[in-house]
C-alpha positions, -999 to 999 in steps of 0.1 A, spaced: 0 0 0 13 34 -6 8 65 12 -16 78 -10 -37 45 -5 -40 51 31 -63 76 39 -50 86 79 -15 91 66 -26 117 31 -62 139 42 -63 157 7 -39 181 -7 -47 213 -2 -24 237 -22 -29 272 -22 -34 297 -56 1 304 -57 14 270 -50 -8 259 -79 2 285 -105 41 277 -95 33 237 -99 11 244 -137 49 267 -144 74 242 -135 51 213 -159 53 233 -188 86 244 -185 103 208 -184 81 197 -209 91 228 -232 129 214 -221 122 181 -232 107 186 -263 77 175 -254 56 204 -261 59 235 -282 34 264 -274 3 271 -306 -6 299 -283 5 325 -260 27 312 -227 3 331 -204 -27 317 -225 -14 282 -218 1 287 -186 -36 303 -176 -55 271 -186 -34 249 -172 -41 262 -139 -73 261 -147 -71 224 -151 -54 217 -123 -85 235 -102 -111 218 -115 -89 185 -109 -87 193 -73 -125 205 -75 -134 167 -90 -113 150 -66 -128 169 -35 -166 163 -43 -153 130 -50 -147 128 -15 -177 141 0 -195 114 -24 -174 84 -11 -178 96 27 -218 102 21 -215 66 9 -198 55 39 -221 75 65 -251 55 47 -229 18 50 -221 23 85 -260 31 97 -266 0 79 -238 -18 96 -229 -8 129 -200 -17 144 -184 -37 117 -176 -8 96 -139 2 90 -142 35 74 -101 32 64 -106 1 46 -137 12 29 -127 48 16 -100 37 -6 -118 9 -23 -156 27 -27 -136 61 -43 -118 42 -64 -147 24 -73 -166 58 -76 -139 73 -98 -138 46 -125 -175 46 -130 -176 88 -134 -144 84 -153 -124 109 -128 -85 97 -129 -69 99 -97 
């Protein structure tokens, strides 16, 4: 299992506006480096949608979240007391995300 599999050890990533903008800069940049990429439009253009990608990632991820735990709430009323809410969470979101087609 890996740290990102265990929800008590990772509660979400929460990164601020700036820390996003500086992560979308640093992806295009070393992909500019590589080679991988060559700009059609503006570097601010590209640079602005990319953070705007990265939002609405964090966006999906989060109500993605309050899904899964909703599911949870509803299991554990059903099943008192032989519910393990840190067993459950991984498998039910990534059960969630593959049928609304959300990559984690």
């Amino acid at each position: 299992m890996t740290i990102g599999q265990d929800p008590r050890l990772v509660k979400g990533m929460r990164l601020t506006d700036k820390q996003i903008n500086r992560l979308a800069s640093i992806i295009l940049k070393k992909l500019v480096e590589q080679k991988q990429m060559t700009y059609k439009e503006s570097e601010a253009k590209v640079l602005h949608r990319a953070i705007e990608i990265i939002k609405s990632n964090f966006e999906q991820e989060k109500q993605l979240d309050r899904e899964v735990n909703k599911m949870m709430d509803d299991l554990e009323r059903e099943n008192p007391g032989s519910f393990q809410r840190y067993k459950m969470f991984p498998l039910l979101k990534k059960r969630l995300a593959k049928k609304k087609g959300v990559i984690l």
